[in-house]
C-alpha beads as a LAMMPS data file, in Angstrom:
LAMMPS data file: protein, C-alpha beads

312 atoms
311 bonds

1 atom types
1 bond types

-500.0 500.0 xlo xhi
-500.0 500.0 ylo yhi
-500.0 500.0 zlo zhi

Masses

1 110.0

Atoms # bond

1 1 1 414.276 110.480 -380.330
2 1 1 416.165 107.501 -379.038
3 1 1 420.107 107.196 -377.742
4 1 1 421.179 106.036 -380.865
5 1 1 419.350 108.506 -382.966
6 1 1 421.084 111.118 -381.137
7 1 1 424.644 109.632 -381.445
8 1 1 424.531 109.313 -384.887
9 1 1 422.771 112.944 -385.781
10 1 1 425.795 113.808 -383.621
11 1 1 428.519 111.727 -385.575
12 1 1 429.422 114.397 -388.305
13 1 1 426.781 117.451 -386.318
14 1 1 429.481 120.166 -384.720
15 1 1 427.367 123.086 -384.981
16 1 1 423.421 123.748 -385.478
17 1 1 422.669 122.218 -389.081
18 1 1 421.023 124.296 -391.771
19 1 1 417.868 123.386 -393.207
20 1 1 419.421 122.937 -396.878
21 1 1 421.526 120.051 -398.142
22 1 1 423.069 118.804 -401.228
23 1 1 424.204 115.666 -402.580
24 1 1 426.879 114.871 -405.341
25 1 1 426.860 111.876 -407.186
26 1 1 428.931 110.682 -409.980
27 1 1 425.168 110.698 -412.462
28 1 1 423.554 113.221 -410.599
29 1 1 423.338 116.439 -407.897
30 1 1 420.219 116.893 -405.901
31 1 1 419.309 119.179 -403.057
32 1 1 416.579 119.441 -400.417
33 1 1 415.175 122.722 -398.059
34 1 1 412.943 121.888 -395.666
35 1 1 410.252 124.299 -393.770
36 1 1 412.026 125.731 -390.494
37 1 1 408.519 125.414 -388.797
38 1 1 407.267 121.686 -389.738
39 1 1 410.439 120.404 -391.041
40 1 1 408.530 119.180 -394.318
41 1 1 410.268 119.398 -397.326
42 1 1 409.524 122.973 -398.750
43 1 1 411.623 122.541 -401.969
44 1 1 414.077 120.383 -404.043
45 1 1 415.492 119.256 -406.826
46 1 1 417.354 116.158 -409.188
47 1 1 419.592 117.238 -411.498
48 1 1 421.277 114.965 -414.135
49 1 1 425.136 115.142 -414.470
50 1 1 426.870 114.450 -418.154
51 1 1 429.171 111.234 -417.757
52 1 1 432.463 112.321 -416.656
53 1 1 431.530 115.766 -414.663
54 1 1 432.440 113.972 -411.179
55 1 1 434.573 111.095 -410.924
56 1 1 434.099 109.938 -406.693
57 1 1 437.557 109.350 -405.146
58 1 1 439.178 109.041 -402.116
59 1 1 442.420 109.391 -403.455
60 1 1 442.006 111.641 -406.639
61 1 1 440.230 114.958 -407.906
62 1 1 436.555 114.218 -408.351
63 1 1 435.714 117.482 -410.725
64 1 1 436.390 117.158 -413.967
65 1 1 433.932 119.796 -415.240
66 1 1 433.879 122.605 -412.714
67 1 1 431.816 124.656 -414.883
68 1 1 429.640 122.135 -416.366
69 1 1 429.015 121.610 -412.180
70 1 1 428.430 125.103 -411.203
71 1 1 425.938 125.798 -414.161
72 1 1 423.931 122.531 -412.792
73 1 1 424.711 123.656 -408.826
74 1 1 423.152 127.185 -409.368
75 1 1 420.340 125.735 -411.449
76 1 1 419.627 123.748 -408.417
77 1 1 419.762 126.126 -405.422
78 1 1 417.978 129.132 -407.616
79 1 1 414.978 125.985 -407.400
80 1 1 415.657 125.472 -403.785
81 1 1 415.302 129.182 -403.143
82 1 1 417.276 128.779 -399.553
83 1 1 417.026 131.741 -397.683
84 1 1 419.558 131.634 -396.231
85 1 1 423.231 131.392 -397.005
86 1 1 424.373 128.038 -395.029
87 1 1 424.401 124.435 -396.528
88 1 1 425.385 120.982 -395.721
89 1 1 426.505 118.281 -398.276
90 1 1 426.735 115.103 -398.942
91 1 1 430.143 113.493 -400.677
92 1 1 429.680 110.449 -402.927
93 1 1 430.325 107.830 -401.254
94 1 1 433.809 106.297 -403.021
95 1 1 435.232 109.966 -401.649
96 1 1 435.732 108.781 -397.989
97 1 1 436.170 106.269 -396.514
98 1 1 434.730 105.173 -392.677
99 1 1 435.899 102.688 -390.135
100 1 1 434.321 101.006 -386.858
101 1 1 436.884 100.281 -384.293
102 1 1 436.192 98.971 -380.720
103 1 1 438.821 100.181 -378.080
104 1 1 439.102 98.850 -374.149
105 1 1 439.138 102.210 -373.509
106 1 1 440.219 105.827 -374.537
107 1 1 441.784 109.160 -373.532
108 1 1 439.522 111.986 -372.181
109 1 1 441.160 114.379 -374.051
110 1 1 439.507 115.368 -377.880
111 1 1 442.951 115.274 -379.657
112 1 1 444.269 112.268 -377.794
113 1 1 441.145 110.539 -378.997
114 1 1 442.250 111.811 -382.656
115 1 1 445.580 110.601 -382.419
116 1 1 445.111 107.252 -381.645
117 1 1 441.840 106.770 -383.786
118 1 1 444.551 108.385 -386.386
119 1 1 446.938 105.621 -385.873
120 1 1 444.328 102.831 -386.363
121 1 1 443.060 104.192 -389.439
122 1 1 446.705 104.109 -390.664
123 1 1 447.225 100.447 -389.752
124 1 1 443.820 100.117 -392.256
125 1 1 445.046 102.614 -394.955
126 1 1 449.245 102.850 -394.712
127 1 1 448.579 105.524 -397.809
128 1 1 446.628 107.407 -395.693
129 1 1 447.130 111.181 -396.954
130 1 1 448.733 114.028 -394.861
131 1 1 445.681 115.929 -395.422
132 1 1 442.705 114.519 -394.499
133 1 1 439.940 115.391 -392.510
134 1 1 438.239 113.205 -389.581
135 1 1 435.407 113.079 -387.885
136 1 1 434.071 110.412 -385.223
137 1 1 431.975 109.230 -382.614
138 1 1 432.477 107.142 -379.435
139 1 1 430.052 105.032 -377.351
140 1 1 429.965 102.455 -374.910
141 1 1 429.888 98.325 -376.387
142 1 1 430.759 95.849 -374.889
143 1 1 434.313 95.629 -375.644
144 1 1 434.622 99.072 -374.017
145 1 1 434.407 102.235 -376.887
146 1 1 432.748 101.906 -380.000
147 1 1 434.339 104.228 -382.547
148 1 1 432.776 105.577 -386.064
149 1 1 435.204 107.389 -387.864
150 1 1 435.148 109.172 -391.306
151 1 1 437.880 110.505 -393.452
152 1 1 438.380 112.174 -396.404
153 1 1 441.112 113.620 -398.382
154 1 1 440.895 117.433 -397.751
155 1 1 441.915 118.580 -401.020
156 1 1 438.408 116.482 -401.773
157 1 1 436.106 118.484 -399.573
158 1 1 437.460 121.570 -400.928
159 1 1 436.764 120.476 -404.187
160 1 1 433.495 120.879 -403.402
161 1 1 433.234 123.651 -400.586
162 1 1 434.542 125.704 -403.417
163 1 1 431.787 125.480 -405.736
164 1 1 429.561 126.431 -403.187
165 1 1 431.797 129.171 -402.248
166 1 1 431.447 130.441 -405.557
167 1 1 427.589 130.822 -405.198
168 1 1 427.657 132.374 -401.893
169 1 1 427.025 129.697 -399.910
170 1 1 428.885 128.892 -396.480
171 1 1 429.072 125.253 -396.118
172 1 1 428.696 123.998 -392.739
173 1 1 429.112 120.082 -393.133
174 1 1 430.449 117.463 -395.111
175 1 1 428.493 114.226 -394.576
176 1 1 428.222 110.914 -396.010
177 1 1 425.170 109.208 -397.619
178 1 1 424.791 105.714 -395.812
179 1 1 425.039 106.876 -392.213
180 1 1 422.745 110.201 -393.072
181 1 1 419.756 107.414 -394.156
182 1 1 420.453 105.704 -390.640
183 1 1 418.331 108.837 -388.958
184 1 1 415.403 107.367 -391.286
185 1 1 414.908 104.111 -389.534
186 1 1 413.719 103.381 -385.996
187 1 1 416.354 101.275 -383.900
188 1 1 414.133 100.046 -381.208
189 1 1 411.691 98.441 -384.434
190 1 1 415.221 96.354 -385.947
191 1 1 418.740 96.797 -384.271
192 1 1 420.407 93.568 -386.247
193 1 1 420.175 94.613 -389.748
194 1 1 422.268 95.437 -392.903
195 1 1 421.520 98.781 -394.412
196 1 1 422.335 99.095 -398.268
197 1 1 422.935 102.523 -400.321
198 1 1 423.439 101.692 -404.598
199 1 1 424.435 104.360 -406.803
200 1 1 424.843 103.724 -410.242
201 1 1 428.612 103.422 -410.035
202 1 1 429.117 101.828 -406.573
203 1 1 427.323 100.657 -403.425
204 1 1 427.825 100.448 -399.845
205 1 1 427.069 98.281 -396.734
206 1 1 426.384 98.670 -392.764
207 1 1 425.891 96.177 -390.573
208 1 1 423.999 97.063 -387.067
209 1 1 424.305 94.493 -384.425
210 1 1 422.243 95.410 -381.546
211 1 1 421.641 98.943 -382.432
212 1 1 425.519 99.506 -383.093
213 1 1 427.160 99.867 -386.215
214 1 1 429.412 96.868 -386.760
215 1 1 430.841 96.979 -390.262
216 1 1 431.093 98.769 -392.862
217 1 1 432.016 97.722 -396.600
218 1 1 431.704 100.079 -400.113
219 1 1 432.787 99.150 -403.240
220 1 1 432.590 100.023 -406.801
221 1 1 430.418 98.048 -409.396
222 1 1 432.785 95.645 -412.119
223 1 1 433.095 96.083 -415.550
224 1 1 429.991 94.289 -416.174
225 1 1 427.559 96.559 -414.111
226 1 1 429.201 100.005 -414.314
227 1 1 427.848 102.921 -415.762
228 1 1 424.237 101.758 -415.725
229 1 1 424.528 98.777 -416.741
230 1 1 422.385 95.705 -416.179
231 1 1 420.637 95.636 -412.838
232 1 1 420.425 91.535 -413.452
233 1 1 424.568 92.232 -412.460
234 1 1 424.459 94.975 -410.243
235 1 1 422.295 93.041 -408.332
236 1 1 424.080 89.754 -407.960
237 1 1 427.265 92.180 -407.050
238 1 1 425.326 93.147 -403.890
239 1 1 423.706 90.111 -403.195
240 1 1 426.916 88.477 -402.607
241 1 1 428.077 90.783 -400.635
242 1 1 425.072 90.722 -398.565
243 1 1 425.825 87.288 -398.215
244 1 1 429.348 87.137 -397.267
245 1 1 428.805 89.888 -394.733
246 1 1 425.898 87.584 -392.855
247 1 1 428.108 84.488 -392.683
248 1 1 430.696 86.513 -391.576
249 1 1 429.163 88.091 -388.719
250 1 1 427.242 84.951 -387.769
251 1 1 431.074 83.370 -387.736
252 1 1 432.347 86.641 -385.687
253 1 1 429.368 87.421 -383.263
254 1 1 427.172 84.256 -383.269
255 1 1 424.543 87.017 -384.206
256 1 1 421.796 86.324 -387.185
257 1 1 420.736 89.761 -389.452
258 1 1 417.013 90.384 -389.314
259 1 1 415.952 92.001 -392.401
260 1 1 417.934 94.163 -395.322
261 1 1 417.104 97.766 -395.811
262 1 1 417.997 98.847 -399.449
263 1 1 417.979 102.666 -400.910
264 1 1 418.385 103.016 -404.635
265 1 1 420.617 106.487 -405.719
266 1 1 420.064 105.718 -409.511
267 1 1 418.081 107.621 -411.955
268 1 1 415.330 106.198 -413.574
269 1 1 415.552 103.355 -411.971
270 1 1 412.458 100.574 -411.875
271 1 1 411.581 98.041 -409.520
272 1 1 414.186 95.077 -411.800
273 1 1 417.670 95.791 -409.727
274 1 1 415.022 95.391 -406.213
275 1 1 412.268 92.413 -407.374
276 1 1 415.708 90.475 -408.191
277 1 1 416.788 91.053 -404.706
278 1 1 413.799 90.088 -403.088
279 1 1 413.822 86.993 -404.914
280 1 1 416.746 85.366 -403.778
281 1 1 417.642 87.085 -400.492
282 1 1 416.344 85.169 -397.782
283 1 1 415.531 87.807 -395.505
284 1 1 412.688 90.579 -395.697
285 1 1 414.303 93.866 -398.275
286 1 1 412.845 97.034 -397.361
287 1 1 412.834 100.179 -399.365
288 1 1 413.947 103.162 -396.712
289 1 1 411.249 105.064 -395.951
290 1 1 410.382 108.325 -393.975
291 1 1 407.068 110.804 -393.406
292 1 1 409.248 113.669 -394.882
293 1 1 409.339 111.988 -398.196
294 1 1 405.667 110.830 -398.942
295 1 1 404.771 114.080 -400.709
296 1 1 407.141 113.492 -403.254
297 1 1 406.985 111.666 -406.480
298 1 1 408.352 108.191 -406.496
299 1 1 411.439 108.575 -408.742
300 1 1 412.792 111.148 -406.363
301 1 1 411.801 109.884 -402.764
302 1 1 415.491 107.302 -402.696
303 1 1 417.151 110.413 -404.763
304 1 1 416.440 112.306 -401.341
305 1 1 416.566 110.636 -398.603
306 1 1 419.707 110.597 -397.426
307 1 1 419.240 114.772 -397.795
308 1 1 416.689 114.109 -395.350
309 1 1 417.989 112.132 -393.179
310 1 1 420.771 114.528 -392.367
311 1 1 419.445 117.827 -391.970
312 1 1 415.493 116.512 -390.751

Bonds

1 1 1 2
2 1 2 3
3 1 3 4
4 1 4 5
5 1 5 6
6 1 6 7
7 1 7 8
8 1 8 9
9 1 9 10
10 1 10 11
11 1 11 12
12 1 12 13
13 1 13 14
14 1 14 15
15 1 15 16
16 1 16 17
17 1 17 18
18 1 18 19
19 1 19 20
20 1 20 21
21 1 21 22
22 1 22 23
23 1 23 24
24 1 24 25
25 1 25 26
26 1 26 27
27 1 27 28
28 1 28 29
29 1 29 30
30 1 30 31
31 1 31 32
32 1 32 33
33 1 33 34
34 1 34 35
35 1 35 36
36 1 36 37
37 1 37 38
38 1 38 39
39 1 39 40
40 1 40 41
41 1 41 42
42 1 42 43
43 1 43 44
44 1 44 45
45 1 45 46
46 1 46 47
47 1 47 48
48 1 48 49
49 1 49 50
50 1 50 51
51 1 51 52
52 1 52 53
53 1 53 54
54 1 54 55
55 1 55 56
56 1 56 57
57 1 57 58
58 1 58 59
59 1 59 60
60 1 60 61
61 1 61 62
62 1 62 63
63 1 63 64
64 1 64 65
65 1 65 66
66 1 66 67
67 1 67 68
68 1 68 69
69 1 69 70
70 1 70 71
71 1 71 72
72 1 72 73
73 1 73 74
74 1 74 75
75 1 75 76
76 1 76 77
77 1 77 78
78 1 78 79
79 1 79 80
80 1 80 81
81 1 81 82
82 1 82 83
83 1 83 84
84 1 84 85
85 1 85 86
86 1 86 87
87 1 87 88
88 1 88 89
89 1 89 90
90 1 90 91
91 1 91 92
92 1 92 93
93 1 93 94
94 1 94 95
95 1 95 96
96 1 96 97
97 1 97 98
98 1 98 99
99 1 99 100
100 1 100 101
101 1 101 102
102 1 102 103
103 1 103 104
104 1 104 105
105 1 105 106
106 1 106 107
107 1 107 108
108 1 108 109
109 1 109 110
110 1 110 111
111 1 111 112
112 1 112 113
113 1 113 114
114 1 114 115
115 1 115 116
116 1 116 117
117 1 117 118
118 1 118 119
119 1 119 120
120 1 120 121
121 1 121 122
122 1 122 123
123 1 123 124
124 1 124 125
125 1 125 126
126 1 126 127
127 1 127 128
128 1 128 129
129 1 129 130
130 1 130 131
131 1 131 132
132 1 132 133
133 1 133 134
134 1 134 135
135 1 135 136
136 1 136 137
137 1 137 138
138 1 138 139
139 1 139 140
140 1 140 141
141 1 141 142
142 1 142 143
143 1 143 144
144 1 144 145
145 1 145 146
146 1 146 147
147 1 147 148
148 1 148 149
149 1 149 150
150 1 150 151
151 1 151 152
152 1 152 153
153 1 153 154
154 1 154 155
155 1 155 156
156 1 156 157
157 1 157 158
158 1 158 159
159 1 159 160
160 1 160 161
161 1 161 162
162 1 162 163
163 1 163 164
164 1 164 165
165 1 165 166
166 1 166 167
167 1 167 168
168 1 168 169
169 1 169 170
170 1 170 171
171 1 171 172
172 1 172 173
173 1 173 174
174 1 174 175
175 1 175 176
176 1 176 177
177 1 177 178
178 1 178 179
179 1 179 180
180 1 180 181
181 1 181 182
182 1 182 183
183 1 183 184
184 1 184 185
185 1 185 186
186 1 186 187
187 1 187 188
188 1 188 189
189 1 189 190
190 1 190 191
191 1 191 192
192 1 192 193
193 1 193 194
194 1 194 195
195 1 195 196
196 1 196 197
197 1 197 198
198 1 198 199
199 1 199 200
200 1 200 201
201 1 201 202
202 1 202 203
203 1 203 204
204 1 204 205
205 1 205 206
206 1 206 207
207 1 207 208
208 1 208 209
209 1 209 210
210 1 210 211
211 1 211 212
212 1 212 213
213 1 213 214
214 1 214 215
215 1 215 216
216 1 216 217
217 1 217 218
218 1 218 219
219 1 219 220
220 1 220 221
221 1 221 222
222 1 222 223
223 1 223 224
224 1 224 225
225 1 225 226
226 1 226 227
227 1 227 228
228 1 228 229
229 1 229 230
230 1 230 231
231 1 231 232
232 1 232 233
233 1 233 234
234 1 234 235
235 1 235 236
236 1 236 237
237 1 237 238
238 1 238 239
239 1 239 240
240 1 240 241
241 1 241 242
242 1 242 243
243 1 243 244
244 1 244 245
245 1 245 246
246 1 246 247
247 1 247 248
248 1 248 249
249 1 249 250
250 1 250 251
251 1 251 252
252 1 252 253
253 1 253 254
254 1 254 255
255 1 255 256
256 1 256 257
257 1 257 258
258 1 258 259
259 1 259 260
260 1 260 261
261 1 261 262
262 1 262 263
263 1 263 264
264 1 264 265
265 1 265 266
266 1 266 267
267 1 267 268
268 1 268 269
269 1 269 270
270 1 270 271
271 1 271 272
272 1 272 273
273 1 273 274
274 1 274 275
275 1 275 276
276 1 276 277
277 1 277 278
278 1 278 279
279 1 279 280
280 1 280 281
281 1 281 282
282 1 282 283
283 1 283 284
284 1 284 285
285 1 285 286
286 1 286 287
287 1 287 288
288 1 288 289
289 1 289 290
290 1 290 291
291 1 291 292
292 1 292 293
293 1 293 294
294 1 294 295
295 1 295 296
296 1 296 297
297 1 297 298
298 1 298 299
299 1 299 300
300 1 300 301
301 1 301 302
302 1 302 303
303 1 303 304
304 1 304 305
305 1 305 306
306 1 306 307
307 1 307 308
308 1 308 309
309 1 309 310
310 1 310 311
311 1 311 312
């Protein structure tokens, strides 16, 4: 496993990670166990979510049908069939937020490292809640410290902890879908690219410049594309962002993206929302792949893999 492998594993990793994993989206909830001797995936599931059930926010509640939730959470893990009482899970993506900072240098000590990472986020987000929780990571760049950081309102989290905690289940970690699906790729085959994560109701971006993450972007889908709507606009949404973000960093950095690496989170889905892309993007779109996931059907291998790439 290379360097940056390992730093990102470690970005949200405190303590040993369980072999099960959830993920909530506003359309669906899916889970994966994998096999503690091989690591394959040993069981899993996709569960549809009624329109309405979660709402992803930073700011806001996101459960609007706690019951409706837990019915469709213990369907799930009586599939997975754990064995064991520890989980991770993944937030949607519109419930936290992340930043990328670059620092000459920083404090030794762990909470002087919070508290100024604390005050930049601030400077980003003045309506930064009083409870939120953080989590980061620091490496060298060449401007000194490279800083990931991820927050989310805590109120959020235990949203979701809750329902879990309901079931029996201890969760051990609160992730986040885009960087999980980083730990499916191989830096030292492409370290200038933009990775892409679409859910039905929003869609992020991270750029990597030289094996590093450099920005980050999410936003939600307009009028004209939410809810499952046309992939035609969905697809132009993204596509211009994919755009501005190249110019951009070719303006910053004087550095040119290599290729675009694009998981879909929607149900159902067909190959229209990714054959547009291809078409006009003039760089090569991959689909995110990984060994873990080619035993699985084809609807549910981009369903999973950010699952995977967090807890494999």
């Amino acid at each position: 496993m290379t360097e940056l492998q390992n730093r990102l594993i470690e970005f949200f990793k405190r303590v040993p990670l369980p072999s099960t994993a959830c993920q909530f989206s506003s359309r669906y909830i899916s889970g994966a166990c994998l096999a503690s001797a091989d690591k394959k995936i040993r069981s899993h599931f996709v569960i549809p979510l009624g329109k309405g059930a979660v709402l992803p926010s930073f700011y806001k509640k996101n459960i609007a049908d706690a019951s409706s939730l837990e019915k469709s959470l213990n369907e799930g893990m009586e599939r997975l069939k754990p064995g064991g009482k520890k989980v991770v899970f993944l937030l949607p993506e519109l419930s936290q937020k992340v930043f990328i900072f670059n620092f000459d240098s920083m404090p030794s000590a762990p909470e002087e490292k919070e508290k100024l990472i604390r005050f930049r986020v601030k400077k980003q987000l003045p309506l930064l809640p009083r409870d939120t929780r953080m989590a980061f990571e620091t490496s060298p760049s060449p401007e000194g410290v490279r800083v990931v950081a991820t927050v989310a309102k805590a109120a959020v989290v235990r949203e979701y902890e809750d329902l879990f905690h309901k079931l029996h289940f201890q969760v051990t970690l609160a992730g986040v879908p885009s960087l999980s699906l980083l730990n499916l790729l191989d830096p030292e085959k492409d370290r200038d690219f933009i990775l892409l994560d679409v859910e039905d109701d929003s869609f992020s971006l991270l750029a990597m410049i030289d094996g590093q993450a450099s920005l980050y972007r999410q936003k939600p889908f307009g009028i004209d594309a939410a809810g499952g709507g046309e992939a035609a606009a969905k697809a132009d949404n993204v596509l211009q962002e994919v755009v501005n973000t190249i110019n951009f960093i070719w303006d910053k950095e004087k550095k040119k993206i290599a290729s675009v690496w694009l998981r879909l989170g929607i149900l159902q889905v067909d190959d229209s929302l990714f054959n547009r892309m291809e078409e006009r993007i003039a760089l090569p779109l991959r689909r995110i792949e990984s060994a873990f996931l080619q035993e699985l059907k084809e609807e549910n291998k981009q369903i999973l893999s950010p699952l995977i790439g967090q807890i494999s």
